[in-house]
C-alpha positions as a printed NumPy array, in Angstrom:
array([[113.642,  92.175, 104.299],
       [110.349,  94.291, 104.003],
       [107.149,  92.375, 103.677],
       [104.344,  95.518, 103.037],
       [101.086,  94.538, 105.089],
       [ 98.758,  95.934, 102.372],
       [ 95.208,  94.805, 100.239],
       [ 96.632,  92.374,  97.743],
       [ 94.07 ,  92.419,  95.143],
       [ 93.553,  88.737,  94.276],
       [ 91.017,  86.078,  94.058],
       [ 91.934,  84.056,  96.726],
       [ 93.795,  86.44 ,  99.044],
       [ 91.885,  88.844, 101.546],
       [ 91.07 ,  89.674, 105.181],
       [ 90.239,  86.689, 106.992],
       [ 91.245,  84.124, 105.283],
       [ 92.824,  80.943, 107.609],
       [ 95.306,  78.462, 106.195],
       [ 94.597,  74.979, 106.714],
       [ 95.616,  72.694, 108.766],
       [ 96.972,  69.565, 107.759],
       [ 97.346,  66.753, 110.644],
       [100.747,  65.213, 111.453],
       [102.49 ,  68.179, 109.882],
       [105.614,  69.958, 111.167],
       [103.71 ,  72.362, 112.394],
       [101.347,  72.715, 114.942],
       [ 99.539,  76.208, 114.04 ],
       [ 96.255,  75.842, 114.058],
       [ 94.255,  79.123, 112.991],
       [ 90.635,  77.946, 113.711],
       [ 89.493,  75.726, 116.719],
       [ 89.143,  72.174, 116.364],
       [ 87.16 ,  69.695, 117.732],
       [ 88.626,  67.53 , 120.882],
       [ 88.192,  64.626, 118.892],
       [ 90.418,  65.683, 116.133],
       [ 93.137,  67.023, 118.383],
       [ 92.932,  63.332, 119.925],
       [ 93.29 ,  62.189, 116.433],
       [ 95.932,  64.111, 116.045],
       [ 98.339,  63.099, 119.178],
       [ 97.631,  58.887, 118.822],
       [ 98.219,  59.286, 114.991],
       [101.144,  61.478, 114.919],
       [103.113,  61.466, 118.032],
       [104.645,  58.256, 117.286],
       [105.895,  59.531, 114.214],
       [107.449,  62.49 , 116.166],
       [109.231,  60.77 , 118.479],
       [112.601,  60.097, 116.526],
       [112.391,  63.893, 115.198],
       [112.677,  65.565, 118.407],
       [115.195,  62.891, 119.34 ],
       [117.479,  64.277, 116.185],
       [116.706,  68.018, 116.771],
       [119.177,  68.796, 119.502],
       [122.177,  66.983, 117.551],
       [120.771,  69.423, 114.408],
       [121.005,  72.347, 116.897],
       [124.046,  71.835, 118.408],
       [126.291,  72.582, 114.854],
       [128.249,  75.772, 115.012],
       [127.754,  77.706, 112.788],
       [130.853,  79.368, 110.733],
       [130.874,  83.495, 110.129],
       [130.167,  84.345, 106.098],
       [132.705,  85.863, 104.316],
       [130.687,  88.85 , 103.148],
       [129.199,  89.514, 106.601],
       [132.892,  91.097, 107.823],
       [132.415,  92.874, 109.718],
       [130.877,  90.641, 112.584],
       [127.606,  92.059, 113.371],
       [127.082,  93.57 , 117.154],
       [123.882,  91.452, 118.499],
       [123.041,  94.028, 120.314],
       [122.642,  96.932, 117.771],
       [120.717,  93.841, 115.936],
       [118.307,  93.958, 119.007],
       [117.865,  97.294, 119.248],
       [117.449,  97.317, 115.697],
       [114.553,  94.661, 115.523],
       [112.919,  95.96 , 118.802],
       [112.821,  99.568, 117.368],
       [111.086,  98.016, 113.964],
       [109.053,  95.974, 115.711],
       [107.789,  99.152, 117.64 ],
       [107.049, 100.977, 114.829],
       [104.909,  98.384, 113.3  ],
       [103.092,  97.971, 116.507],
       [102.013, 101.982, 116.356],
       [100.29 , 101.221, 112.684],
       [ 98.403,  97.965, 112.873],
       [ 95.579,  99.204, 114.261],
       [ 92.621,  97.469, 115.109],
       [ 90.197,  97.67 , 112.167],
       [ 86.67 ,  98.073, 112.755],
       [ 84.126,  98.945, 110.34 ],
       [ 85.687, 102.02 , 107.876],
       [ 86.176, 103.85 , 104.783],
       [ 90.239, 104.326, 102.874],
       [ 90.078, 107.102, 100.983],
       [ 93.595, 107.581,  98.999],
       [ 94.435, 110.134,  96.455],
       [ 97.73 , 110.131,  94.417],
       [ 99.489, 111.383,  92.168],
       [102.116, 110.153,  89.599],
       [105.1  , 112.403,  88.545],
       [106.596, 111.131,  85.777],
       [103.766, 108.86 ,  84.028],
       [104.089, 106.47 ,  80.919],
       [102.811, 107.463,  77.883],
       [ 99.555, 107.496,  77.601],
       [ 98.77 , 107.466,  81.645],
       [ 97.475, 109.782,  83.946],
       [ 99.371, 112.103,  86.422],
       [ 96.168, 111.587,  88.698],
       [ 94.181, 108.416,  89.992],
       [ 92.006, 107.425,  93.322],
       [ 91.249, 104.526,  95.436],
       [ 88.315, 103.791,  98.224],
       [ 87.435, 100.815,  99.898],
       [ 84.768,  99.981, 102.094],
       [ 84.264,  97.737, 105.081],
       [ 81.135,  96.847, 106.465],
       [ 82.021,  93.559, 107.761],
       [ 84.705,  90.647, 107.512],
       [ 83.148,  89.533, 104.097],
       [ 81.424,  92.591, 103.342],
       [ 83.78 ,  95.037, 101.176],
       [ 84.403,  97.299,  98.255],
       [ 87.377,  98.775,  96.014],
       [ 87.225, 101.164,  93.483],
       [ 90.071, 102.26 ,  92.013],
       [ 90.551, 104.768,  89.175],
       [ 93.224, 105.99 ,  86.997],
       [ 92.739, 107.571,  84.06 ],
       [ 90.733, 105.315,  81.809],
       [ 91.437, 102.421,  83.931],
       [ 88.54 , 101.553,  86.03 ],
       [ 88.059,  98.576,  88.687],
       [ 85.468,  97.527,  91.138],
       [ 85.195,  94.577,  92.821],
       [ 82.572,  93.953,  95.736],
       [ 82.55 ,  91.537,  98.161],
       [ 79.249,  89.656,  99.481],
       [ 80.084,  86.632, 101.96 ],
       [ 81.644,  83.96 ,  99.461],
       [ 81.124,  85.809,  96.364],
       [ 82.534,  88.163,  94.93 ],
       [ 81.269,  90.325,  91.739],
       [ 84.249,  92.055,  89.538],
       [ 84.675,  94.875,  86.757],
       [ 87.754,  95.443,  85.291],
       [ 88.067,  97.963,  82.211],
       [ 91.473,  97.067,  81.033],
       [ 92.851,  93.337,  81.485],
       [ 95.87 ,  94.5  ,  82.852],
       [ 96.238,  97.094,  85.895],
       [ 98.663, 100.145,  85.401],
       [101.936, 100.055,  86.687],
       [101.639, 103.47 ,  88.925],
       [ 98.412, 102.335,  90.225],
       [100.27 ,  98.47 ,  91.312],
       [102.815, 100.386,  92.874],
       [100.532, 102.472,  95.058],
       [ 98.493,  99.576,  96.312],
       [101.478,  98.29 ,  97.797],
       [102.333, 101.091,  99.898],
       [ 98.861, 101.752, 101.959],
       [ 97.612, 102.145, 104.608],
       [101.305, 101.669, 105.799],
       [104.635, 100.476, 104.66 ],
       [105.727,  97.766, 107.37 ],
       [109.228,  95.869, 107.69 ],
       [110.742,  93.519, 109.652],
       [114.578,  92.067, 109.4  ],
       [115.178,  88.337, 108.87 ],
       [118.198,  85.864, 108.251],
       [118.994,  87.681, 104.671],
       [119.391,  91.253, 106.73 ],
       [122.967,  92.319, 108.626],
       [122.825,  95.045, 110.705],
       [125.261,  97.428, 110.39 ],
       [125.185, 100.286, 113.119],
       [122.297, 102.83 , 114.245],
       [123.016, 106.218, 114.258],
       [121.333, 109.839, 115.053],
       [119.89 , 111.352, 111.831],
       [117.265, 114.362, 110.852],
       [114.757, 112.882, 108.89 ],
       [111.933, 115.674, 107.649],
       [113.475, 118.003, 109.698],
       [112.863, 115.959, 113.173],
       [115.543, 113.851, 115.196],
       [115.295, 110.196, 113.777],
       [117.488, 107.168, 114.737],
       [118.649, 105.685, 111.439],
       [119.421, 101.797, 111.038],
       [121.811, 100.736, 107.918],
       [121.884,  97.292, 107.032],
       [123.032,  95.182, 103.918],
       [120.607,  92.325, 102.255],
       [122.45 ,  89.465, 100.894],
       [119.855,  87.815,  98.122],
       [121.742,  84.566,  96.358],
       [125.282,  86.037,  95.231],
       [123.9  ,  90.149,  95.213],
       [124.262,  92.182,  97.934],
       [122.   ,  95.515,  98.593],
       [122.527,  98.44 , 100.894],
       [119.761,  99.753, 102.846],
       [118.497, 101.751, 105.599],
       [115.635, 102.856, 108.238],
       [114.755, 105.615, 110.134],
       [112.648, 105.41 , 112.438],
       [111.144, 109.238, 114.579],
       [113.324, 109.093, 117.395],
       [110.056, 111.007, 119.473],
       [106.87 , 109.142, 118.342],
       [108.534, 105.807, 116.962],
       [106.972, 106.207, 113.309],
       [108.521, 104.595, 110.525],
       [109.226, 108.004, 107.995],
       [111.916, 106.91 , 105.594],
       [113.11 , 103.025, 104.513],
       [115.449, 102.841, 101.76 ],
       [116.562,  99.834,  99.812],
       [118.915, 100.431,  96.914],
       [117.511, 103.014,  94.901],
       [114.153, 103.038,  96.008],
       [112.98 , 104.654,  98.941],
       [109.391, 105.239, 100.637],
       [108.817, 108.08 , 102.897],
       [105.642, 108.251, 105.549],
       [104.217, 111.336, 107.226],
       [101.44 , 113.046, 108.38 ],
       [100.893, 110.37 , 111.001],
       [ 97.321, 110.565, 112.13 ],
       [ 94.917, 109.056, 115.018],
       [ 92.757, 105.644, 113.753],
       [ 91.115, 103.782, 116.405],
       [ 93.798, 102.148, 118.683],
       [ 96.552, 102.927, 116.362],
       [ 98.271, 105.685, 113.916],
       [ 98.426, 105.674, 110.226],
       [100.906, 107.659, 107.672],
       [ 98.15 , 110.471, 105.964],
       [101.103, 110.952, 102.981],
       [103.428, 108.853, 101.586],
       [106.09 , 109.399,  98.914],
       [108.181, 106.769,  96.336],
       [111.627, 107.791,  95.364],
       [113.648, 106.333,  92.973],
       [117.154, 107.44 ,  93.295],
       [117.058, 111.149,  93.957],
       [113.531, 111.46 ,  91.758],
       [110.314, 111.22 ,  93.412],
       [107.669, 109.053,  91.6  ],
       [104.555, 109.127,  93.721],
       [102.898, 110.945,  96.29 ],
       [ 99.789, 109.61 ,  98.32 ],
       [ 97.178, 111.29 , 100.405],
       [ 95.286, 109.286, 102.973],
       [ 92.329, 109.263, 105.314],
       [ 90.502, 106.499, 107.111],
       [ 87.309, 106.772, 108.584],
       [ 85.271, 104.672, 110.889],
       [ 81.985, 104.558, 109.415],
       [ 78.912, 101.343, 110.13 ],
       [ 76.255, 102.955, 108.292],
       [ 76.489, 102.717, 104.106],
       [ 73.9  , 103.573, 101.594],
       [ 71.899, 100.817, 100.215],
       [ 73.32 , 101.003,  97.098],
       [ 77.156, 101.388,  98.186],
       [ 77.489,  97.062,  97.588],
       [ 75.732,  96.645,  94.738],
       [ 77.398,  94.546,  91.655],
       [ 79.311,  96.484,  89.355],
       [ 77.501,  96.307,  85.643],
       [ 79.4  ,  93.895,  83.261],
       [ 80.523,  92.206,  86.419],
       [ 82.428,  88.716,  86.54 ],
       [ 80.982,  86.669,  89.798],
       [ 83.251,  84.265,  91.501],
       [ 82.897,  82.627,  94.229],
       [ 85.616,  82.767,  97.319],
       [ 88.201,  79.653,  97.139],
       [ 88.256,  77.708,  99.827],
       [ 90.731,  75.38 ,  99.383],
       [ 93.837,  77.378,  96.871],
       [ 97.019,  76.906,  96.208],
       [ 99.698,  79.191,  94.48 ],
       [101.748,  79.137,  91.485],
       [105.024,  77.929,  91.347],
       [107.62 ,  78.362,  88.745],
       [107.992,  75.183,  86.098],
       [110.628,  76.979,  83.823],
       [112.096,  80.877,  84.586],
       [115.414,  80.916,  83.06 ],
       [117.525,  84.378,  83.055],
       [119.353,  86.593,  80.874],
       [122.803,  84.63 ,  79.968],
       [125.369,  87.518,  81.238],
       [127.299,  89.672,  78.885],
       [130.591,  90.085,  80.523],
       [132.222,  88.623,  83.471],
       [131.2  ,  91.876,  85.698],
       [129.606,  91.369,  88.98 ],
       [127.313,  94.239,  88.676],
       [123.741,  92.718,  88.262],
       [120.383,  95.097,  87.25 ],
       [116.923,  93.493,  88.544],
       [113.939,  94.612,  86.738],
       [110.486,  93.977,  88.233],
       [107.287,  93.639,  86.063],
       [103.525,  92.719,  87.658],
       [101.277,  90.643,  85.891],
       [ 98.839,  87.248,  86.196],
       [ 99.842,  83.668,  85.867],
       [ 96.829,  82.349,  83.539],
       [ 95.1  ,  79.253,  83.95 ],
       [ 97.249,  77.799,  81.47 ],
       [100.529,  78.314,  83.103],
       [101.603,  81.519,  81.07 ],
       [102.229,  85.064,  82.185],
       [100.019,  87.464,  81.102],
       [ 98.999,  90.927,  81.481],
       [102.595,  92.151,  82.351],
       [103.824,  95.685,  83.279],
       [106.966,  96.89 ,  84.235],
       [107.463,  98.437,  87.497],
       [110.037, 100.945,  88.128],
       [113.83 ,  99.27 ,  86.318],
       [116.997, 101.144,  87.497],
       [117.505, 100.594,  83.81 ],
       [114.11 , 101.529,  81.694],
       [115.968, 100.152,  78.148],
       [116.204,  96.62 ,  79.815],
       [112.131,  96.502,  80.569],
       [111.41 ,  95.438,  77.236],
       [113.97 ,  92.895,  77.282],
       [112.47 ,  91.564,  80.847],
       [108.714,  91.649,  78.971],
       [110.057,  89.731,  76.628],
       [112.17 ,  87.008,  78.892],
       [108.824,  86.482,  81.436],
       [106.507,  86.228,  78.789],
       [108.352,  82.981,  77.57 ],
       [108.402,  81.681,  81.317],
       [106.209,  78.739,  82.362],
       [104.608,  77.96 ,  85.786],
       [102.599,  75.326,  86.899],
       [ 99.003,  77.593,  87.599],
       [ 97.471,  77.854,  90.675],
       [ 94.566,  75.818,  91.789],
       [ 91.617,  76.574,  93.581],
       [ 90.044,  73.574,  95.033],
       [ 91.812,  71.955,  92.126],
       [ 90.948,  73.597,  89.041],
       [ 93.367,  75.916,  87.734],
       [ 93.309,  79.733,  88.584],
       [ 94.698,  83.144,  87.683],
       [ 96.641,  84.314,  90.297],
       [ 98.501,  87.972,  90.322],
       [102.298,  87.559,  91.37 ],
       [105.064,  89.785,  90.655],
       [108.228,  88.532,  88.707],
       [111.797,  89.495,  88.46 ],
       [114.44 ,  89.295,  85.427],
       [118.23 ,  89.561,  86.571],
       [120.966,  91.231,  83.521],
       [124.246,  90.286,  84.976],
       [127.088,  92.331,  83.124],
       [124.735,  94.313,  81.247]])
């Protein structure tokens, strides 16, 4: 269901950048203005080829469709519309406008890994579009990476990024959510959330042949989206504060089960004028340029854990990492596991995986991408 509008720290992924467009495709998005002489390219070539489709889309249409099994009860369309229209409201409130700024976010880990840190920071700078800088810090782990127009200059002190620190880029500025086709909602119902009225949706995800419980809440007076819940994790927002033509959570809290894991401080700032040096190259920097033309990895051979019994139960363990030029994972973590003694296991299982890489104006690339192991009767 949720899809977290965040900074996903990759080579080819960032603020800005436009798909392509490929002529007589099935769709008709076009993200940057073209020329009338290609859009007249574009009907005499590919109209014709059209035709017959649109001809065949009303039959396609016109199937009923037959209710699922697991989705007794029926769900109300209505209490699915109020659902989406409330969501939809509360993303509205935090997608501000962003001009020129400054993130400033503090956290703080409860329960770290050996050998981590219980403390870490992040900033990042706009100046413009392609003008930028992140700095992250936990513990020993250090990264910059700046920004100028196509290129970009990189530091990284460890090859692989922490877990705790992976887990808190997700979740700034703010945790956003929408329901699709995989999402049933269930009812809405009057809640206290924080100690304030809140109108709380529950709905069940239904992912291959696994089911998952969840639920929303949403402030019943200013609309903001305070608690989301999705099996055993959950993500709390508060603190709500003013940014240009929107609001933004100023803390933010990960639960797993009844254990908090994380808490985050925010602050943004508007802020045009930066010291000279603020964008200069890290030392011991790797310089890239931007890829213009990149496509992602996709999986050549991911089998899973043969199951242990005949139970239905199923335990999904996340893990973080890179897919390397060659193909291979590398670099892997693992996130937060409902069961810790099956991360190794899942370490073990993705680091035998094999994908074809991705490819930036066709040579391969690294690209970061998360990864998931399934234990069925485990």
């Amino acid at each position: 269901m949720f899809q977290n509008r965040k900074l996903i720290i990759e080579l080819a992924v960032h603020r800005g950048v436009t798909p392509n467009m490929s002529y007589c495709a099935g769709s008709l998005a076009d993200p940057i203005t073209q020329a009338k002489a290609s859009r007249i390219l574009f009907y005499t070539h590919c109209m014709s080829r059209f035709t017959l489709l649109w001809l065949l889309v009303p039959a396609c249409l016109a199937q009923t469709p037959t209710l699922r099994p697991d989705a007794t009860p029926a769900e109300d369309p209505q209490v699915r519309a109020e659902a989406v229209r409330l969501m939809e409201r509360a993303v509205m409130l935090t997608t501000p406008v962003w001009p020129a700024n400054e993130e400033f976010f503090n956290f703080r880990v409860l329960h770290p890994a050996p050998g981590e840190a219980s403390e870490g920071a992040m900033k990042i700078g706009v100046k413009t579009r392609v003008n930028k800088r992140w700095e992250f810090t936990y513990g020993t782990y250090k990264y910059i990476r700046v920004q100028d127009g196509s290129e970009i200059a990189t530091y990284r002190s460890e090859s692989a990024e922490p877990a705790s620190l992976t887990s808190v880029r997700r979740l700034v500025p703010a945790f956003h959510g929408r329901f699709d086709s995989t999402d049933i909602v269930r009812r809405i119902a009057d809640a206290t959330v924080d100690e304030r009225p809140a109108r709380c949706i529950d709905f069940d995800t239904f992912k291959g042949d696994q089911q998952q419980s969840g639920q929303v809440c949403i402030d019943a007076q200013s609309g903001f989206l305070s608690l989301i819940r999705q099996g055993d994790e959950t993500i709390r927002q508060a603190a709500y504060f003013r940014f240009n033509n929107g609001w933004l959570p100023g803390h933010i809290e990960r639960w797993m089960t009844n254990e908090k894991l994380i808490e985050i401080d925010a602050r943004v700032v508007v802020r045009t004028e930066y010291p000279p040096e603020y964008f200069n190259y890290p030392a011991d920097a790797k310089i890239d340029n931007g890829c213009r033309e990149f496509h992602r990895a996709f999986a050549d051979r991911t089998p899973q854990p043969e199951p242990k019994t005949q139970s239905n139960e199923a335990i999904t363990v996340k893990l973080h990492g890179r897919v390397g030029k060659d193909g291979k994972p590398i670099a892997l973590r693992a996130l937060d596991a409902a069961r810790p003694d099956l991360a190794e296991e899942a370490l073990r299982v993705v680091s035998q995986w094999s994908f074809h890489p991705a490819m930036c104006e066709y040579q391969p690339a690294n690209q970061e991408m998360d990864f998931e192991v399934t234990f069925k009767g485990w």
